[in-house]
C-alpha positions as CSV (number, residue, x, y, z in Angstrom):
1,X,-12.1,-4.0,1.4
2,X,-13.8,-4.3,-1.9
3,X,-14.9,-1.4,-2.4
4,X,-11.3,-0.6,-2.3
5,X,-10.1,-3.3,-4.7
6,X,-12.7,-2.2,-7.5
7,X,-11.7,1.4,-6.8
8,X,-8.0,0.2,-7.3
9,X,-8.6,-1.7,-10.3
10,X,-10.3,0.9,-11.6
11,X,-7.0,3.2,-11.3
12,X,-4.4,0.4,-12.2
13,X,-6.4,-1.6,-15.1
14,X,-4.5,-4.7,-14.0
15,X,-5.0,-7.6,-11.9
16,X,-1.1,-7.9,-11.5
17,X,-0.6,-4.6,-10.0
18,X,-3.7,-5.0,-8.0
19,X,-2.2,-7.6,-6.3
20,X,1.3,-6.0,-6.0
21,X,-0.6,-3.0,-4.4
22,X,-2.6,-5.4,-2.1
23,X,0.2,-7.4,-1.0
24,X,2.2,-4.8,0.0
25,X,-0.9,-4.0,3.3
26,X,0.0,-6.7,5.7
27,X,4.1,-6.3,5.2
28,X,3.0,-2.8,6.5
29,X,0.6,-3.8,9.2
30,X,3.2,-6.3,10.8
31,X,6.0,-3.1,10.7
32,X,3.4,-1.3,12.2
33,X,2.9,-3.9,15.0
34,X,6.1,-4.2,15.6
35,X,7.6,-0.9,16.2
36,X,4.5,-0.1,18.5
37,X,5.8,-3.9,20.2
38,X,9.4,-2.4,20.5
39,X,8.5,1.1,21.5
40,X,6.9,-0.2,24.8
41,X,3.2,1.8,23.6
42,X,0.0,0.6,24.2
43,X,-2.8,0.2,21.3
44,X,-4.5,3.8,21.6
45,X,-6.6,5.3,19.9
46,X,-3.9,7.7,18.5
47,X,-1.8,4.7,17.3
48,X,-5.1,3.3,15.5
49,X,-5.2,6.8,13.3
50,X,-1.2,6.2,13.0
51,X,-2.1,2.8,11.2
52,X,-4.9,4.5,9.2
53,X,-2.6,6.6,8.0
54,X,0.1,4.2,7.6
55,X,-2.0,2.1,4.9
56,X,-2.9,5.2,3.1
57,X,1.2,6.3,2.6
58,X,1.7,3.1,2.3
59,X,-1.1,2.6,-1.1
60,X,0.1,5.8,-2.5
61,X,3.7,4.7,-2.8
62,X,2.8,1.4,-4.2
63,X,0.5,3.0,-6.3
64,X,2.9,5.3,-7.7
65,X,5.8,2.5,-8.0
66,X,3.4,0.4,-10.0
67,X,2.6,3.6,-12.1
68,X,6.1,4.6,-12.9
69,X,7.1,1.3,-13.8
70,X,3.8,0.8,-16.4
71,X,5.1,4.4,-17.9
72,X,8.8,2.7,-17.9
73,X,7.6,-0.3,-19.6
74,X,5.2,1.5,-22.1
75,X,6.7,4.9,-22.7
76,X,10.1,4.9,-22.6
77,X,10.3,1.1,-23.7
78,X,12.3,-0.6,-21.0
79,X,12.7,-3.8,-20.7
């Protein structure tokens, strides 16, 4: 996990988006939990790689949401 946060602060140069990044993993894990809670599924290993994958989408779009507003902020000098 911190090997991941160094990586990520590396990328973002910002504790403040490092944390918006980070805090964004459990709100995903419990969505995760929950649909496989409603669907009736078991915890397999196919629904482990699901949640593998789910944390990766789910970085990459907070990544990219934290990127575009920097650029918003810096670039084209929004408030």
């Amino acid at each position: 996990m911190s090997g991941i946060a160094l990586v990520l602060m590396l990328a973002l140069r910002n504790w403040c988006s490092l944390l918006l990044v980070m805090l964004n993993l459990p709100f995903a894990l419990v969505g995760g939990v929950a649909a496989v809670l409603l669907g009736g599924a078991d915890l397999s290993l196919g629904s482990l790689v699901g949640f593998a994958t789910l944390f990766g989408i789910t970085l990459r779009n907070a990544i990219m949401l934290v990127s575009h507003w920097e650029h918003l902020i810096g670039h084209e000098a929004m408030a």
